[in-house]
C-alpha positions as CSV (number, residue, x, y, z in Angstrom):
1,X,-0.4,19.0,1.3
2,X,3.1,19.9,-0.2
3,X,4.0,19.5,-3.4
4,X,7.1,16.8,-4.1
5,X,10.1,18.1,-5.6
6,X,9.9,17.7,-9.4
7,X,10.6,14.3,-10.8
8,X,14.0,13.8,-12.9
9,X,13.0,13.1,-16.3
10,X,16.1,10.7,-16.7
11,X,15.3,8.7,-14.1
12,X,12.1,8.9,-12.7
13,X,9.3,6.0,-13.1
14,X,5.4,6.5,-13.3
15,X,4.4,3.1,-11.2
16,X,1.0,1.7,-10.5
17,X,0.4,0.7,-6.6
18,X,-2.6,-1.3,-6.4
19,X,-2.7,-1.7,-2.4
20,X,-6.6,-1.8,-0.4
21,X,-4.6,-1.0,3.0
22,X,-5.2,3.2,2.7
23,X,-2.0,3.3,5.8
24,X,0.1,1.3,3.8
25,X,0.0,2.9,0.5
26,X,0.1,6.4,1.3
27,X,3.5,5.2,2.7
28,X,4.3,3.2,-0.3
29,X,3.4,6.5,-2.1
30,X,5.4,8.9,-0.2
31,X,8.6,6.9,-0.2
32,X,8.5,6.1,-3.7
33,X,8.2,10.1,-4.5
34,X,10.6,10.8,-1.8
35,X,12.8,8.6,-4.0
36,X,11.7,10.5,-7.3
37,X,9.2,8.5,-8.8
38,X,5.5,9.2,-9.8
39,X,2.9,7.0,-8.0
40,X,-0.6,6.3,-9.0
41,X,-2.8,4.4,-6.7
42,X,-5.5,1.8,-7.3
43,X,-7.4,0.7,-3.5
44,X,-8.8,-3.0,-5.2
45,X,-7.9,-5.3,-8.3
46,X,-11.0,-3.8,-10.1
47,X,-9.6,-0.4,-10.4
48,X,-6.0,-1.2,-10.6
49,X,-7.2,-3.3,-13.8
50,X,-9.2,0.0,-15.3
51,X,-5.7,2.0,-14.4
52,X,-4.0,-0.3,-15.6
53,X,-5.7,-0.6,-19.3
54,X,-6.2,2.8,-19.7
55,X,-2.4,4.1,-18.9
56,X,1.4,3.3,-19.6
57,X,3.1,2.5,-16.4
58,X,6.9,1.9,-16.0
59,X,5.9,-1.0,-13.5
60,X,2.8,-2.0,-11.4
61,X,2.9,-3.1,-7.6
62,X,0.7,-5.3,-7.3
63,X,-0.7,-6.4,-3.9
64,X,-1.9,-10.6,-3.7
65,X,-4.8,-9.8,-1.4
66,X,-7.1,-7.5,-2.9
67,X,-11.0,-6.8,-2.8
68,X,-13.3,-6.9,-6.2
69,X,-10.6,-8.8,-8.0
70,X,-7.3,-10.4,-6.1
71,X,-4.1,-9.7,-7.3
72,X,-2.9,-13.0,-9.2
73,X,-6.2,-12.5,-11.3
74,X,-5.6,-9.2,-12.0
75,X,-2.0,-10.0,-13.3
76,X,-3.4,-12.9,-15.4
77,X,-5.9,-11.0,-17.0
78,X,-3.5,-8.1,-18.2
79,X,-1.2,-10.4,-19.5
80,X,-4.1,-12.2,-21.6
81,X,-4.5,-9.2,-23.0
82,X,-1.3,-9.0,-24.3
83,X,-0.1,-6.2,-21.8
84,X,3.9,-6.4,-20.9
85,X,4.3,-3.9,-17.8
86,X,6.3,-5.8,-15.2
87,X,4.5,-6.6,-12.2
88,X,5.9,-7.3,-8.9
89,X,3.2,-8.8,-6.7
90,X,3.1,-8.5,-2.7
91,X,2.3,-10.7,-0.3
92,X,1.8,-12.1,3.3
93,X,2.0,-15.5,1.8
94,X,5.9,-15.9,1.1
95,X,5.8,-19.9,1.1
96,X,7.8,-21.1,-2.2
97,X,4.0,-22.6,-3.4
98,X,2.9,-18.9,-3.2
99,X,5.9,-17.0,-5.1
100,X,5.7,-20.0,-7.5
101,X,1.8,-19.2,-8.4
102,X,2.9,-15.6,-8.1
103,X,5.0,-15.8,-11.5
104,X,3.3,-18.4,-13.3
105,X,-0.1,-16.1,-13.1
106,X,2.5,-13.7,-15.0
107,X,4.1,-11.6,-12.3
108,X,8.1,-10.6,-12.8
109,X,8.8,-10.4,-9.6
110,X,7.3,-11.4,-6.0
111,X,8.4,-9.9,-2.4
112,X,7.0,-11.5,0.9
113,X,5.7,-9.0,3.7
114,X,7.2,-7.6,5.8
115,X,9.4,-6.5,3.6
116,X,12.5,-3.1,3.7
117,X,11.4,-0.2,0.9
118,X,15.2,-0.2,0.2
119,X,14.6,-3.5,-1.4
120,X,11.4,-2.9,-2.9
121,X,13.0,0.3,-4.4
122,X,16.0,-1.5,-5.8
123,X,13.3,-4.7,-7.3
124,X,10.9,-2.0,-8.9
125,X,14.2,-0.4,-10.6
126,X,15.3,-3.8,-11.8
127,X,11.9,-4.2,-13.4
128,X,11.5,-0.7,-15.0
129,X,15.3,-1.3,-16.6
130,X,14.1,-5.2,-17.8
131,X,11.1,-3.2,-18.7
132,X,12.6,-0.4,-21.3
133,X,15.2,-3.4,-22.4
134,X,12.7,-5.0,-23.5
135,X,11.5,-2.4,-25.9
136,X,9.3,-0.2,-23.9
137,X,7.9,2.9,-25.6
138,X,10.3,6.0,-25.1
139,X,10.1,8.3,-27.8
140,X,7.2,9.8,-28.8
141,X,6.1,11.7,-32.1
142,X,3.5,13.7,-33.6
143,X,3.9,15.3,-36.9
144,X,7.5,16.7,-36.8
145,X,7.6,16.6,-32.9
146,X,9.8,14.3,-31.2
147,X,10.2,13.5,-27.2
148,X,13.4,11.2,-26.3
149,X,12.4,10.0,-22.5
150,X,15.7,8.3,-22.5
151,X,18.1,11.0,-23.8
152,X,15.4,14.1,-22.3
153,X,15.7,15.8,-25.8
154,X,12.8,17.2,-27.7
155,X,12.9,18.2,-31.4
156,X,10.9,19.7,-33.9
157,X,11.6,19.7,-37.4
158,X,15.4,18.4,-36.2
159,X,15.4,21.9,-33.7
160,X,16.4,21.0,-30.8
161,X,13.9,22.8,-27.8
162,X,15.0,23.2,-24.0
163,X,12.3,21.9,-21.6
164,X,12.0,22.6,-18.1
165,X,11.6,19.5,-16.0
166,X,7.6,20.2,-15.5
167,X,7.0,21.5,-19.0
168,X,9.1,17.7,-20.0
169,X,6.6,15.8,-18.1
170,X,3.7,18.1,-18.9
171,X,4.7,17.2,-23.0
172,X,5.2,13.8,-21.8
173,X,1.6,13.0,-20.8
174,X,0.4,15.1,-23.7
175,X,2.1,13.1,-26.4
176,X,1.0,10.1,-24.4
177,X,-2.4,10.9,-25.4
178,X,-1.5,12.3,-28.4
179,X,-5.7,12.6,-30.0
180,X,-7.1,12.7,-27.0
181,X,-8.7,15.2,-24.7
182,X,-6.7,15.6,-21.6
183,X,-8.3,17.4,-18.8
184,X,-7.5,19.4,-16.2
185,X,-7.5,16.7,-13.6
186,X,-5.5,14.2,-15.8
187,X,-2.9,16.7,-15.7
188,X,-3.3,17.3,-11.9
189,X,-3.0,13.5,-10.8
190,X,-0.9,12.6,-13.5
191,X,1.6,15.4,-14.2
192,X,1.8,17.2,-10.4
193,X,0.8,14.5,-8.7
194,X,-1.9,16.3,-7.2
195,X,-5.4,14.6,-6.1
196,X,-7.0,17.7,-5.1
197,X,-7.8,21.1,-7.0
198,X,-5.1,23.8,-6.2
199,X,-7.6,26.6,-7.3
200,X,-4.8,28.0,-9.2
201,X,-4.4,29.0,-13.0
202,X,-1.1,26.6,-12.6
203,X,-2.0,24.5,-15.4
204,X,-2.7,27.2,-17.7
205,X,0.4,28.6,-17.4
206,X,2.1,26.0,-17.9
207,X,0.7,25.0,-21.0
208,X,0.9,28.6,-22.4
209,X,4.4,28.2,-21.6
210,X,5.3,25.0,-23.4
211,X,2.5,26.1,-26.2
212,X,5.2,28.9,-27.2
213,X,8.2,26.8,-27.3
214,X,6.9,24.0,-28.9
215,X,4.6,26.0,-31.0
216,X,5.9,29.5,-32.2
217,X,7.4,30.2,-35.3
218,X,5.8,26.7,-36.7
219,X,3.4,26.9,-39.0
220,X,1.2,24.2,-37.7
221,X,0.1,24.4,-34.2
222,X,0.9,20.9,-32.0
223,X,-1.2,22.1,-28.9
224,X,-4.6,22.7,-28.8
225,X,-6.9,23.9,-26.3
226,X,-10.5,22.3,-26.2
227,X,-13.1,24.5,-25.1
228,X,-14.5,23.1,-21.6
229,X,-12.5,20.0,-21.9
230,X,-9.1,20.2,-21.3
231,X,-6.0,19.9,-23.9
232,X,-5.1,17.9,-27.0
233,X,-1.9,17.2,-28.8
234,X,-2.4,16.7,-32.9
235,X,-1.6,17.7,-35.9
236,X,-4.3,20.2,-37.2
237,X,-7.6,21.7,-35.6
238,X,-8.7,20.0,-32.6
């Protein structure tokens, strides 16, 4: 497998595909990298709901049809509890009855198969802009630390601190889960978009790396390392 070409931090959009046809969403996933974007992928409702709930996504894709738990259920059940992400929900069934129940089960959006990617892509962008309109999360802070997705700035103590496009993301997902162990293969699926093990000390690099900007010549250290776990982002010892 090759890696995809980094991810603008401007632009780019961490979606959820929740698609049970393997053929169709690796091509979903590849042409929604290919086009910048960072794809996680969910193969029934059941999973796409446990993705869902336990991450921040920029939109979901939501296929109708799905095993465990069908698509229209899964959308109803996110927005009961209380989550906002837009959803645009796929389909076979394109019928004016089917879009209809589409977006009253709290989709934003609904596309009938067959369908071109061009307009998908353009839809997904609408959503993602409706999305952070809307008041999506995009800065992030932890103790005097400050991540701008919107204007890719990061600041501590008012310092200004140059970020490589992979150390931005890296810091991304980190303040994402700001108090939380992160481990190894978070950061692999979530942050290189990897869902196998390199065998490389990648990772550690790269968080030695952004550990000396965002850490040296502070007094309090942001980034912590969690013996046999993984990575945490706090205030204090970890």
């Amino acid at each position: 497998m090759t890696a995809n070409l980094d991810p603008d931090p401007l632009t780019a959009m961490r979606l959820l595909l929740v698609e049970d046809d393997r053929d169709a969403a690796e091509y979903l996933r590849k042409a929604f990298r290919e086009a910048g974007h960072v794809v996680d992928l969910a193969a029934d409702g059941e999973e796409g709901l446990a993705l869902a709930l336990d991450g921040k996504y920029d939109v979901m894709v939501v296929d109708r049809m799905l095993p465990a738990r069908d698509g229209l259920s899964l959308v109803t059940e996110l927005r009961g509890r209380g989550h906002t992400t837009p959803v645009l929900i796929l389909s076979a069934l394109g019928q004016v009855d089917d879009r209809v129940q589409g977006l009253r089960a709290g989709g934003d959006d609904y596309l009938p198969k067959p369908y071109a990617f061009t307009e998908l892509l353009a839809r997904v962008e609408a959503l993602s802009r409706r999305g952070v309109s809307q008041g999506a999360e995009t800065v992030y802070k932890v103790s005097d630390l400050e991540l701008d997705r919107l204007a890719h700035r990061v600041t501590r103590s008012g310092k200004e601190i140059p970020l490589q496009p992979r150390e931005f993301r890296l810091l991304e997902y980190l303040l994402r889960h700001a108090g939380q162990v992160v481990t190894r293969t978070m950061l692999l699926e979530n942050v290189w978009d990897y869902h196998f093990d390199p065998q490389t000390n990648v990772i550690d690099v790269h968080v030695s790396r952004l550990r000396s900007k965002i850490d040296k010549g502070f007094d309090v250290p942001l980034i912590h390392t969690v013996r046999g776990a993984g990575y945490m982002v706090r205030a204090g010892a970890a």
